[in-house]
C-alpha positions as CSV (number, residue, x, y, z in Angstrom):
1,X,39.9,87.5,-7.5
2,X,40.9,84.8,-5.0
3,X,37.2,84.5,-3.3
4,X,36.0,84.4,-6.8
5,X,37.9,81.7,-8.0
6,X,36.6,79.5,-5.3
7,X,33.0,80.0,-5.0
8,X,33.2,79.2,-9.4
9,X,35.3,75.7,-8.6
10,X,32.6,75.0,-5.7
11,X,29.5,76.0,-8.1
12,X,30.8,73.8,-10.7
13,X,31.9,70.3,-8.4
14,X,28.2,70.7,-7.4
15,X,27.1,71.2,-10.7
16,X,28.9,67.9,-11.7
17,X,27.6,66.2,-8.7
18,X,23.4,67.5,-9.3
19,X,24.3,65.7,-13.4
20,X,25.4,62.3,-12.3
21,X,23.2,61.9,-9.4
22,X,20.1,63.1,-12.1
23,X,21.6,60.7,-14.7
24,X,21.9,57.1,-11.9
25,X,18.2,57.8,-10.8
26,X,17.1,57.8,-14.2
27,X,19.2,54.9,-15.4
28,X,19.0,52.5,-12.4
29,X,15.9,50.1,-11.8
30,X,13.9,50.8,-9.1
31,X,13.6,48.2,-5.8
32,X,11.3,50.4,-3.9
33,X,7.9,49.2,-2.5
34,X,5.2,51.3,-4.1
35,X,2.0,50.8,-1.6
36,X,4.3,47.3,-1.3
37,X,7.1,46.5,-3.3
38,X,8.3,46.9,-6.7
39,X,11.0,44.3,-7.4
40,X,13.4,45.5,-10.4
41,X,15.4,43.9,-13.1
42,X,17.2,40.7,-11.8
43,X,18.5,41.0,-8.3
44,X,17.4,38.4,-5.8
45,X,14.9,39.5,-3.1
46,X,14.9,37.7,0.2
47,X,12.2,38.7,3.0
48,X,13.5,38.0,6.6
49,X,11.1,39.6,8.7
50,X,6.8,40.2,8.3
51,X,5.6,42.4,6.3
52,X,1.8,43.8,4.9
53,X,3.3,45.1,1.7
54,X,2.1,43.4,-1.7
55,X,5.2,42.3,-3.4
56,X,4.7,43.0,-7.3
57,X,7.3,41.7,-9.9
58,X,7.5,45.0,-12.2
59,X,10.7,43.7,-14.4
60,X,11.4,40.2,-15.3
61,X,13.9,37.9,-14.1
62,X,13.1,38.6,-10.7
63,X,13.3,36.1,-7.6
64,X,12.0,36.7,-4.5
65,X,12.6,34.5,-1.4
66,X,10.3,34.3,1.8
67,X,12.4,32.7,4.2
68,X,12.5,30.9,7.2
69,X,9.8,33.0,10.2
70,X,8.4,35.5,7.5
71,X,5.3,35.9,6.7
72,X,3.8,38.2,3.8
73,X,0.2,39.1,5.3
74,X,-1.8,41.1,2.8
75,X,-5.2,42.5,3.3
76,X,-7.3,41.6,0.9
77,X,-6.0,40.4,-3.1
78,X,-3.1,39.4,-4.3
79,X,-0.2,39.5,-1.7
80,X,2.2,38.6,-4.7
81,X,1.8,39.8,-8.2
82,X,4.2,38.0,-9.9
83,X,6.0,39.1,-13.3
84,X,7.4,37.8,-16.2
85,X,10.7,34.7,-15.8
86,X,9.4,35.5,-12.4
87,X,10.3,33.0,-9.2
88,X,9.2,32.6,-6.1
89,X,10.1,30.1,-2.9
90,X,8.9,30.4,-0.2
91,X,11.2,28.7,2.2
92,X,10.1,25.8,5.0
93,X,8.6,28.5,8.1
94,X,7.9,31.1,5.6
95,X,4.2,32.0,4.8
96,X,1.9,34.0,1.9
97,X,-1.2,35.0,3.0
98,X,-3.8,37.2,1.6
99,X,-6.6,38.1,3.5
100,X,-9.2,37.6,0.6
101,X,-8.5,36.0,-2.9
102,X,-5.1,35.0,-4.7
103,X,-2.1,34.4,-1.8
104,X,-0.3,34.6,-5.7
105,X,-1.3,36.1,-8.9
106,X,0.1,35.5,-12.1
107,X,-1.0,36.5,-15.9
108,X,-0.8,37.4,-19.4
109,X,2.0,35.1,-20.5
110,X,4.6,35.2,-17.1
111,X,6.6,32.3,-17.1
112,X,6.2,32.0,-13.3
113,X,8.3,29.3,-10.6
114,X,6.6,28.8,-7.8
115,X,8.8,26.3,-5.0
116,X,7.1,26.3,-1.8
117,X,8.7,24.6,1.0
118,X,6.3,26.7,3.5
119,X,2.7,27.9,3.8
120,X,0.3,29.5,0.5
121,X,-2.5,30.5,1.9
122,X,-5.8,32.7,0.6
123,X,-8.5,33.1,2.9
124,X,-11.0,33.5,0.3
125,X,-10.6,31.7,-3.7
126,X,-7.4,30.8,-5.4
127,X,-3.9,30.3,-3.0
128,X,-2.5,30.8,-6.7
129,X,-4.3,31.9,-9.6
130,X,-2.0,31.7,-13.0
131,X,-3.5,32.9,-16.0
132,X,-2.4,33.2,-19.5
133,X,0.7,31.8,-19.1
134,X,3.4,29.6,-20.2
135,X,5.4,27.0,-18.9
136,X,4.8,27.5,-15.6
137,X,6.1,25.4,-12.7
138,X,4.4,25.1,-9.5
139,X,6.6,22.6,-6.7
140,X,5.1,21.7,-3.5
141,X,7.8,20.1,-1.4
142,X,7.4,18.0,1.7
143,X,6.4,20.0,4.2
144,X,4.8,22.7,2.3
145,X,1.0,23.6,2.3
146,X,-0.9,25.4,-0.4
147,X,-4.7,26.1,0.9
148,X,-7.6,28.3,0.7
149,X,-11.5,28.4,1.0
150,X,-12.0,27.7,-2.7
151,X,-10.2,26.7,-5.8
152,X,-6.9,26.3,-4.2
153,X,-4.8,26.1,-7.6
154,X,-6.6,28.0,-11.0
155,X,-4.7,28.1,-14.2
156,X,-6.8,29.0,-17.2
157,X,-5.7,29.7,-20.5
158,X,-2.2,28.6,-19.7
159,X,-0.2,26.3,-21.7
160,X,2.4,23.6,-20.8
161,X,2.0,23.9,-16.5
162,X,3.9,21.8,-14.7
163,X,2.7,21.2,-10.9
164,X,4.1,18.7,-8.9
165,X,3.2,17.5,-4.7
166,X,5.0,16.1,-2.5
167,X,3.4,18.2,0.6
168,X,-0.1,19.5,1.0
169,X,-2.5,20.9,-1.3
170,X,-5.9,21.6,0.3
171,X,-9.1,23.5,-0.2
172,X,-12.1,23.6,2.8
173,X,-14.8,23.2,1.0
174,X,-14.5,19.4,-0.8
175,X,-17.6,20.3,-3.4
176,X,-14.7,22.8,-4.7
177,X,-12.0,22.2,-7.0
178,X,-8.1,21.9,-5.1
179,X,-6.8,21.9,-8.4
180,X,-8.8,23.2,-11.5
181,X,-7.0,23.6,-14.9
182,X,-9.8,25.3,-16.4
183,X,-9.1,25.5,-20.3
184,X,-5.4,25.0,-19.8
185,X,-3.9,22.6,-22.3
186,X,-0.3,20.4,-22.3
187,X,-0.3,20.2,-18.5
188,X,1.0,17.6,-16.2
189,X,0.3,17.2,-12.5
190,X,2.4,14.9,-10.8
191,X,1.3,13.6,-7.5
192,X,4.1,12.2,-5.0
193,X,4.3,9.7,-2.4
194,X,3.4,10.7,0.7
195,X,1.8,14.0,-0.9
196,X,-1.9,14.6,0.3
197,X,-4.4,15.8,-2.3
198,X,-8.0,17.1,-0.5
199,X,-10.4,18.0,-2.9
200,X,-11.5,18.0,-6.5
201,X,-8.9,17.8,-9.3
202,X,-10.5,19.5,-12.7
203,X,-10.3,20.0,-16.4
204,X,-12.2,21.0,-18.8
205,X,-9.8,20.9,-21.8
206,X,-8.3,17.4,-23.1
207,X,-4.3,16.5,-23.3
208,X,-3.7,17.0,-19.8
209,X,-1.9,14.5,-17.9
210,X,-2.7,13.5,-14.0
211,X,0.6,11.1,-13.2
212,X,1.0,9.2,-10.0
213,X,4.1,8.6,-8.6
214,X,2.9,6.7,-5.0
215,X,5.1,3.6,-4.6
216,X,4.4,0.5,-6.2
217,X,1.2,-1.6,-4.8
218,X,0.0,1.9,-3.1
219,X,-3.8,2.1,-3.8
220,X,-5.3,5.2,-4.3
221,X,-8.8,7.0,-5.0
222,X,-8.5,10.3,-6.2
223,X,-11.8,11.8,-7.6
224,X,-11.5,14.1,-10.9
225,X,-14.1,16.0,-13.3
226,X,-12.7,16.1,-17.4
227,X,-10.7,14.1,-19.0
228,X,-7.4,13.7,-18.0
229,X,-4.6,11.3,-19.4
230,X,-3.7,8.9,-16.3
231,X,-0.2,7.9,-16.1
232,X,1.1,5.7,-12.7
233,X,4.6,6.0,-13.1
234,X,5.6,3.3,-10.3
235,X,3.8,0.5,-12.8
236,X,0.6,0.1,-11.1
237,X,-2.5,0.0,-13.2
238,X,-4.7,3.1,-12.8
239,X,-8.4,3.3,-13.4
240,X,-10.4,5.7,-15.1
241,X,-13.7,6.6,-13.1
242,X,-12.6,9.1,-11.5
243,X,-8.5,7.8,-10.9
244,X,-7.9,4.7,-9.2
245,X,-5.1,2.2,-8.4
246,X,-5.1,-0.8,-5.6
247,X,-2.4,-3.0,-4.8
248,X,-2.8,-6.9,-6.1
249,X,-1.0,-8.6,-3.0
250,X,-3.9,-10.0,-1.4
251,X,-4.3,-12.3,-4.5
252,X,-1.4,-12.5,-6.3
253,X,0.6,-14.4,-2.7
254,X,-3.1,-17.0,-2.7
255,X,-0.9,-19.5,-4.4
256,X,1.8,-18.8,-2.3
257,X,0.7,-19.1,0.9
258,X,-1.4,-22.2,-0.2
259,X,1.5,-23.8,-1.0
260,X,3.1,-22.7,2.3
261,X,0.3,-24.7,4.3
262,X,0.8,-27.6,1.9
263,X,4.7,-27.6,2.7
264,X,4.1,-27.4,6.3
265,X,1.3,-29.9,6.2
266,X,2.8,-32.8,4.7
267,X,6.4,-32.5,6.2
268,X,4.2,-32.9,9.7
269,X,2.7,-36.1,8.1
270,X,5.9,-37.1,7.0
271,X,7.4,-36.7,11.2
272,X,4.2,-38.8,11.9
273,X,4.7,-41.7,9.9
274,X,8.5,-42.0,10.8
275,X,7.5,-42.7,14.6
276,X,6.9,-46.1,15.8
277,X,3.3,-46.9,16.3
278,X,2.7,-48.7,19.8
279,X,-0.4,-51.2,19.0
280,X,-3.0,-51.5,21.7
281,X,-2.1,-48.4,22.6
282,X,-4.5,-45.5,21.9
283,X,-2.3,-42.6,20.8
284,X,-3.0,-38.8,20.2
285,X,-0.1,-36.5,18.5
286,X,0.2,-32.8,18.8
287,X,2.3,-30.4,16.7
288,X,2.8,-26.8,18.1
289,X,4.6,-24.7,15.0
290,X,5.6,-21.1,14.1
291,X,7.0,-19.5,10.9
292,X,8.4,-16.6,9.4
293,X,8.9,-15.5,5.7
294,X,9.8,-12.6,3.5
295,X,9.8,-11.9,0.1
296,X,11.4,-8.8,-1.2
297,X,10.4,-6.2,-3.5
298,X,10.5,-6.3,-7.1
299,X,9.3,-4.8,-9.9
300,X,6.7,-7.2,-11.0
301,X,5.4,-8.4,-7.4
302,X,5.2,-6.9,-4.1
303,X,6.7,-7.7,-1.4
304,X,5.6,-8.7,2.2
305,X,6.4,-10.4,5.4
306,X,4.4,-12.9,6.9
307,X,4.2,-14.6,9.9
308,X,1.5,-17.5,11.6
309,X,1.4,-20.1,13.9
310,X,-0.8,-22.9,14.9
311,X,-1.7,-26.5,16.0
312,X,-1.8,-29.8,14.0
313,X,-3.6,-33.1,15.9
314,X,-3.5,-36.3,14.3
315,X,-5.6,-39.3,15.8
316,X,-5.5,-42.4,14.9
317,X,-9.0,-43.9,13.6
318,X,-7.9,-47.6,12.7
319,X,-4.2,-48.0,14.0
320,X,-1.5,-47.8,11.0
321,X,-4.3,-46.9,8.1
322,X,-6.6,-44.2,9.1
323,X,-5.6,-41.2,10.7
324,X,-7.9,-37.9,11.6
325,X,-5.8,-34.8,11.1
326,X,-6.8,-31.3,11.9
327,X,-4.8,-28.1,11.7
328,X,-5.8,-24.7,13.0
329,X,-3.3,-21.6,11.5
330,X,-3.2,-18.2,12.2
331,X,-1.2,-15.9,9.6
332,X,-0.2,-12.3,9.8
333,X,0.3,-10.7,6.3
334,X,2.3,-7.5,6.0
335,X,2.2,-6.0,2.1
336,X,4.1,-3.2,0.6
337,X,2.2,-0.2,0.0
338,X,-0.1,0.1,3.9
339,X,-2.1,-3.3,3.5
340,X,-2.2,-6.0,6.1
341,X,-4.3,-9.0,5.9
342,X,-4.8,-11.3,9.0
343,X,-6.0,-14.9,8.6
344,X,-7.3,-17.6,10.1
345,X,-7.4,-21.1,8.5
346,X,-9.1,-24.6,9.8
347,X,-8.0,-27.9,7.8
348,X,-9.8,-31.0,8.5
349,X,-9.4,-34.8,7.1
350,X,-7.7,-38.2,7.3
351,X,-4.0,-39.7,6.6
352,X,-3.7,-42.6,4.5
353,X,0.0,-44.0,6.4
354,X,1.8,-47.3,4.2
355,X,-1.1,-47.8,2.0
356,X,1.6,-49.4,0.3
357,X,4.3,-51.6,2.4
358,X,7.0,-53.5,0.5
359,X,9.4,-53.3,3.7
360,X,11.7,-50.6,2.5
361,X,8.9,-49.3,-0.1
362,X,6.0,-47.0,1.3
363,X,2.9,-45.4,0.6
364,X,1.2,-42.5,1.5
365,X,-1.9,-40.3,0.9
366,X,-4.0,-37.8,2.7
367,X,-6.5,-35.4,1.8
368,X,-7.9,-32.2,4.2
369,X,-10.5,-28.9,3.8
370,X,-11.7,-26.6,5.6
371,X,-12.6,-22.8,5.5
372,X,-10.0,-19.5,5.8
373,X,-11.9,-15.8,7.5
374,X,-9.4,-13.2,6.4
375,X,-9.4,-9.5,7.7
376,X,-8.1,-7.0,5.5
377,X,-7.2,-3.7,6.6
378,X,-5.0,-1.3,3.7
379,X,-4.3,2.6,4.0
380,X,-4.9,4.9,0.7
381,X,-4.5,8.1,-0.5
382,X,-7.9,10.4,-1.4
383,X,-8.7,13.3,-1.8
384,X,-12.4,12.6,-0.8
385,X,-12.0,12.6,3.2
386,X,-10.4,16.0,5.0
387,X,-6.7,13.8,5.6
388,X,-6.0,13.0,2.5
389,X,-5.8,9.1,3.3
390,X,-8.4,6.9,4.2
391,X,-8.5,3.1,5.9
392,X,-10.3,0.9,3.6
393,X,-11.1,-2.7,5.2
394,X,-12.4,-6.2,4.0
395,X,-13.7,-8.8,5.6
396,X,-13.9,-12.3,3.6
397,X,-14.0,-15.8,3.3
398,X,-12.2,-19.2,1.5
399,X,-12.3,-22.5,1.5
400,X,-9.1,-24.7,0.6
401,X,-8.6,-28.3,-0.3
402,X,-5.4,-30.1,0.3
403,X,-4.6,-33.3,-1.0
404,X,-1.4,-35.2,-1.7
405,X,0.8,-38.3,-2.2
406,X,3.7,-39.6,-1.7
407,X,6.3,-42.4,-2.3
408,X,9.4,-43.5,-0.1
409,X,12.1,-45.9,0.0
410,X,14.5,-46.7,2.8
411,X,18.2,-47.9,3.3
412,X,20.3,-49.0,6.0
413,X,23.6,-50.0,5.2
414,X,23.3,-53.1,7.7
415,X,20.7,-54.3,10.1
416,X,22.8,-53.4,13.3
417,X,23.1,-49.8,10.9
418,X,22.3,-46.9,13.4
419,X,22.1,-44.7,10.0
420,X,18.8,-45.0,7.6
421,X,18.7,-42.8,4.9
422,X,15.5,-42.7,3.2
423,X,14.5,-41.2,-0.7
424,X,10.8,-39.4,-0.7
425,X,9.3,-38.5,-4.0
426,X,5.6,-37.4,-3.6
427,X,2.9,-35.2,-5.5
428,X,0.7,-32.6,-4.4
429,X,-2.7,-30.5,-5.4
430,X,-4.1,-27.7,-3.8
431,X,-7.0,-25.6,-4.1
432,X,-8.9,-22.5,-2.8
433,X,-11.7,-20.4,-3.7
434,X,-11.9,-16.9,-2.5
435,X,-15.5,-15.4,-2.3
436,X,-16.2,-12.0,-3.6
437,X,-16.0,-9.5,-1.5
438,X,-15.0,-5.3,-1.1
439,X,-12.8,-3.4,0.3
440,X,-15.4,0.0,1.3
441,X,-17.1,1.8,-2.0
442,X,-13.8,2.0,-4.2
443,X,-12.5,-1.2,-4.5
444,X,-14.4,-4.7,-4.7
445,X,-13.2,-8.5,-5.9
446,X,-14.6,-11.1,-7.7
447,X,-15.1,-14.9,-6.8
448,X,-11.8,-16.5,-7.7
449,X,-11.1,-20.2,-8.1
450,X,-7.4,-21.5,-8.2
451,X,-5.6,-24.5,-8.1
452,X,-2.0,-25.7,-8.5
453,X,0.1,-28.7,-8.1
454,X,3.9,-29.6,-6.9
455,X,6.6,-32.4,-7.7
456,X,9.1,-32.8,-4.6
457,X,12.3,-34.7,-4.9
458,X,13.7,-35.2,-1.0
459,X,16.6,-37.4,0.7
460,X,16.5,-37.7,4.8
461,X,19.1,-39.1,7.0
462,X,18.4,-40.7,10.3
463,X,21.1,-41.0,13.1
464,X,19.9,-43.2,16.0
465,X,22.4,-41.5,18.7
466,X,21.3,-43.6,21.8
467,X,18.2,-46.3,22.0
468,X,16.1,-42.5,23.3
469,X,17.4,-40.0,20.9
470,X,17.5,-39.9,17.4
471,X,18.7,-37.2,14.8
472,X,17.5,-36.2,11.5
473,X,18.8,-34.1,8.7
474,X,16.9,-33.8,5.5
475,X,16.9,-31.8,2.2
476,X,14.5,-30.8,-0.1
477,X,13.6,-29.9,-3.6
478,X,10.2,-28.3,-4.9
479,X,8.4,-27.4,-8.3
480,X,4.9,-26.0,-8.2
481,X,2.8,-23.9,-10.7
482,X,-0.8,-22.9,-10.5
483,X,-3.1,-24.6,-13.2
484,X,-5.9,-22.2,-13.5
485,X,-7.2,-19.3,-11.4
486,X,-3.7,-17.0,-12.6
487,X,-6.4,-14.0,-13.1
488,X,-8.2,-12.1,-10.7
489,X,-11.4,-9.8,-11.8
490,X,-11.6,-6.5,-9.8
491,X,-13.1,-3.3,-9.9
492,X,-12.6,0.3,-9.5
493,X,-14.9,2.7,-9.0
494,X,-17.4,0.4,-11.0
495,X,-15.0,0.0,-13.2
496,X,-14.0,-3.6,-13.7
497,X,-10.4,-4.6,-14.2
498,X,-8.7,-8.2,-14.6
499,X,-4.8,-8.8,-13.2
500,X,-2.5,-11.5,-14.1
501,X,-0.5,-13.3,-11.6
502,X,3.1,-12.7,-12.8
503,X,4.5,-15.5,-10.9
504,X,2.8,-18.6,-11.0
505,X,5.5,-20.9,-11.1
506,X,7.8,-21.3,-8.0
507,X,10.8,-23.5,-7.3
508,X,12.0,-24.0,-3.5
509,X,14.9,-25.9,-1.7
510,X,14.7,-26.5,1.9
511,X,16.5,-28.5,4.3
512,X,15.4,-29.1,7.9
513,X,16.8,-30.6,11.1
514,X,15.1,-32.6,14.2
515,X,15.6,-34.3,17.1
516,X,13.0,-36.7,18.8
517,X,13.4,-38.0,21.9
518,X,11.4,-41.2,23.5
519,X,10.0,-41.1,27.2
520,X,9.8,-44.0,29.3
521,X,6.2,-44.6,28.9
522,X,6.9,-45.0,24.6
523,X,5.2,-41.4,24.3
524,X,7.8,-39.2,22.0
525,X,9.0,-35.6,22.3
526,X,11.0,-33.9,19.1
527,X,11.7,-30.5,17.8
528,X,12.3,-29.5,14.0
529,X,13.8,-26.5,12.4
530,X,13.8,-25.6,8.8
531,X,14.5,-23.2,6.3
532,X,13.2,-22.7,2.6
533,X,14.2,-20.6,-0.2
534,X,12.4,-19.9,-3.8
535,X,13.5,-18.5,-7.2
536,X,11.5,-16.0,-6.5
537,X,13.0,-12.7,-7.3
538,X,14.8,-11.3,-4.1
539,X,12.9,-13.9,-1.8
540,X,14.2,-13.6,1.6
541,X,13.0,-17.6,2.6
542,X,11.1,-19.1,5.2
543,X,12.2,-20.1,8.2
544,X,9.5,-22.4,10.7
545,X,9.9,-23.9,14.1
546,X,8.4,-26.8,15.3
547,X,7.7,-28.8,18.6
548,X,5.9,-31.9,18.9
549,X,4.5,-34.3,20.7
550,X,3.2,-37.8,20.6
551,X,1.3,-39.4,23.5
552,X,0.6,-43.2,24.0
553,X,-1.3,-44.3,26.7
């Protein structure tokens, strides 16, 4: 009775134990790996180490994670068959390959996630190939590339696709598509700065939007087939014909810099004509100079630093009323968005000194031309050349006028007065006309003529320290607009454009301060500093330095 009572407990614990082991394996989703992996109802996947299994998403709601080192390496299709509310990220090191087509298959209505911070990569068509689907999001991050031989991206019949780059999206063969929508409609690709496109972006449907998102004043070229709704969202202007943007710094800072040269032009005049001239004396006077100035970045204009140098002569034709001038500049131009311009500027023509002289009242005119050779060299984004990016260069010509006048009246308190403060109003026009010319076969400019004017308003006192050395301090206050020329013609692509100049008025203030000193033979040695600051939104200033010298012999 005893042994029989036993063996009837054990038969029916195991009994118990056969029912609710039957009753887990039916009711429990699977996470085995049929000929791969089947990934169940909602748990998190991660893959650590390498594997040749195909990872299919059988239930919905299912992440899987590639991380760091691991690589999925299928032979053949489909590496990843991805299911509905499906995600996958493939992590920076991490990799998806498949041997032949689709690194990543999706259909029939998934709503797949795709964040790859890591390597996609078919060795035949279609890294990922969505179809049917909505609302899918595809996120290339920095760092991450997403390739293949053909067709890298294909989503066809799929509605509201979101794909956005910040990394690398390739395809080898460039006659293919990197990107091809097929008949997908509400989509939006988003293209990043410092993302690299290479190859064809494609539609065939209408309502899908192509948005760059590059920097402001960061040209680009991007070739496309369909039609696609462009959208920069930096506020450049993009082109249709294929998609194109360029950056308008090359002719929106003309006036600028014109002005610059005018500045630094006649406060060199103005040095000249406050030395004594020694008559009898043949004389010859030399200006050594160097600047620097920045302008920062805004939301309307780019911003840049520049810096030049250069030599101004003056030689007197017919002592105290005709002077030769020439000045020979050299100017490095640095733009926001990869674009540097280097240029080279001759100025030639005569100084008018005291055309008036009432004593204490004076005159003054001058007027100079010449010719500017400017070297343009700018780095865009493409996705016609293997990189990605591509250096586009220019090579053109101007020719500027300078002219100018100005008024002066001086004060000394007493004759024996070592102090002379002097009041300088003056007027001045410049004008340049740039030639046409292109930068490779995207971009290209037409002829552009532009001329402006300024007021200035400035007060200078002199200190006579010892009979040798003398000390000046001066202020300044300036007003200049451009009068016509505040458009520039352009074209994309063939596709001709027109930009406005969105600051063509400019008020400056500058003050400077010198010291000249006179050697024993009359000839006269001085050095000049000065600063200059605009109303230009977040303008950094100007700063120059400037040596002279003035020989009489």
């Amino acid at each position: 009775m005893c042994t029989m009572s036993i063996k009837s407990s054990f038969r029916k614990s195991f009994f118990r134990l056969l029912i609710a082991i039957t009753v887990v394996l039916c009711f429990t989703p699977s996470i085995k790996l049929a000929y791969g992996v089947n990934l169940g109802v909602g748990p998190t996947v991660s893959i650590s180490a390498d594997t040749t299994n195909q990872q299919t998403f059988d239930q919905a709601g299912v992440t899987l994670t590639i991380e760091n080192g691991a690589t999925i390496t299928k032979a053949g299709n489909q590496a990843v068959q991805a299911g509905t509310n499906s995600t996958i990220i493939v992590n920076s090191g991490g990799t998806i390959n498949a041997t032949g087509n689709q690194a990543i298959g999706a259909q029939d209505d998934d709503t797949t996630i795709i964040i790859n911070s890591g390597t996609i990569d078919a060795d035949g068509n279609f890294s990922i190939k969505i179809n049917g689907t909505t609302n899918g999001i595809i996120t290339n991050n920095v760092g991450g590339l997403i390739t293949a031989a053909t067709n890298t991206i294909f989503a066809n019949a799929s509605t509201d696709l979101t794909i956005t780059n910040s990394g690398t999206i390739s395809v080898e063969d460039l006659s293919s598509n990197v990107i091809d929508l097929g008949n997908s409609t509400g989509a939006t690709i988003t293209l990043k700065n410092g993302g690299l496109i290479i190859g064809k972006i494609s539609t065939t449907e209408t309502g899908n939007k192509l948005q760059f998102d590059h920097g402001f004043g960061r040209a680009y070229f991007y070739e496309t087939t369909g039609d696609f709704i462009l959208e920069d969202l930096s506020g450049n202007t993009v082109v249709k014909g294929s998609a194109g943007s360029v950056g308008q710094g090359a002719n929106e800072t003309v006036d600028e810099l014109l002005g610059l040269r005018s500045y630094n032009l006649r406060s060199t005049l103005k040095r000249y004509s406050a030395f004594p001239k020694k008559s009898g004396k043949k004389e010859i006077y030399t200006e050594p100079f160097s600047y620097y100035s920045k302008r920062g970045i805004s939301s309307s204009v780019l911003g840049y630093d520049t810096y030049g140098y250069g030599l101004t002569i003056i030689h007197p034709l017919l002592p105290n009323k005709l002077d030769l001038v020439a000045t020979f500049e050299k100017n490095e131009l640095e733009l926001q968005g990869d674009h540097d311009i280097s240029n080279t500027n001759v100025l030639v023509g005569i100084n008018v000194p005291d055309f008036i002289n009432l004593g204490p009242l004076k005159a003054s005119g001058f007027f100079l031309a010449g010719a500017g050779h400017h070297e343009g060299k700018r780095k865009i984004f493409t996705n016609t050349t293997t990189t990605g990016v591509l250096d586009v260069t220019s090579d053109y010509t101007s020719y500027e006028a300078i002219t100018g006048t100005h008024a002066s009246y001086s004060y000394k308190a007493s004759p024996e007065s070592k102090n002379t403060l002097t009041t300088e109003v003056g007027l001045t026009i410049g004008h340049s006309t740039v030639k046409a010319y292109s930068e490779s076969e995207h971009f290209s400019w037409k002829k552009r003529n532009l001329t402006q004017g300024s007021i200035h308003l400035g007060e200078q006192l002199t200190s006579k320290i010892t009979d040798k050395l003398a000390v000046t301090v001066e202020g300044e206050v300036e007003g200049r607009t451009v009068f016509t020329g505040r458009k520039q013609a352009y074209a994309i692509n063939g596709t001709t454009v027109e930009s406005r100049d969105k600051q063509f008025r400019q008020a400056t203030v500058s003050a400077k301060l010198g010291a000249n000193y006179t050697m024993n033979n009359s000839s006269i040695a001085y050095v000049n500093i000065d600063s200059r600051f605009s109303n230009y939104a977040k303008s950094k200033g100007t700063y120059g330095a400037y040596v002279g010298l003035r020989l009489a012999f």
